[in-house]
N, C-alpha and C positions, 0 to 999 in steps of 0.2 A: 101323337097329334101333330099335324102339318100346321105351321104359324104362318101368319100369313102378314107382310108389310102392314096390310090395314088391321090387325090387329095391334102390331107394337106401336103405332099412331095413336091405336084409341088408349091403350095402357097410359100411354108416354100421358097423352092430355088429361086421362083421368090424376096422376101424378101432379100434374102440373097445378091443378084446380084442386090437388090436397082432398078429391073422393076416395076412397076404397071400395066403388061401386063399378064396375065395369061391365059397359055394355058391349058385346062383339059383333058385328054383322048385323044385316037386315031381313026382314018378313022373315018365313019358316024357320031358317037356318042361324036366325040368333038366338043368342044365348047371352045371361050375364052370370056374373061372379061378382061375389063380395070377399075382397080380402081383409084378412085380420089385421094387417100394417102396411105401413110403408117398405118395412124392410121386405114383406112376400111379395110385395110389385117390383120392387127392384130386381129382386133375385128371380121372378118370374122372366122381365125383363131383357136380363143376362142373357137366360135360358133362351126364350127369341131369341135375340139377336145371334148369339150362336147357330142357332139350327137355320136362321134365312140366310146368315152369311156364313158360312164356315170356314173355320180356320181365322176367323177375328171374333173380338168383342164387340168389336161394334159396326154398325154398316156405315161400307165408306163408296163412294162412287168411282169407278174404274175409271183410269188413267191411260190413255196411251198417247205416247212420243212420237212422233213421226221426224224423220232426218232426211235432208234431201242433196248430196252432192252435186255439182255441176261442175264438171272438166273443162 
């Protein structure tokens, strides 16, 4: 299953507000889940985060440097 940013947003807020109800997307193509804890949001969580960002835990925003010499 492809995760998608606004997924880990709804997770993260359901966490936040201490539900285990989550609901994903809108009209047709939502779906919700009830998890059993906190500890399966969290580790579902992880799992996001991993698959939208790879090679990190967690999403972080790109960085770039720019350098500019002048002779």
């Amino acid at each position: 299953m492809a995760y998608t940013q606004g997924d880990i947003d709804a997770l993260k807020a359901a966490i936040a507000a201490g539900a285990l109800r989550v609901k994903f997307g809108s009209g047709p193509d939502s779906r919700e889940v009830e998890y059993r804890s906190l500890s399966d949001m969290n580790e579902i969580l992880r799992t996001m985060l991993a698959e939208v960002s790879p090679g990190s835990t967690q999403a972080r925003p790109r960085v770039s440097v720019v350098q500019h010499c002048r002779d």
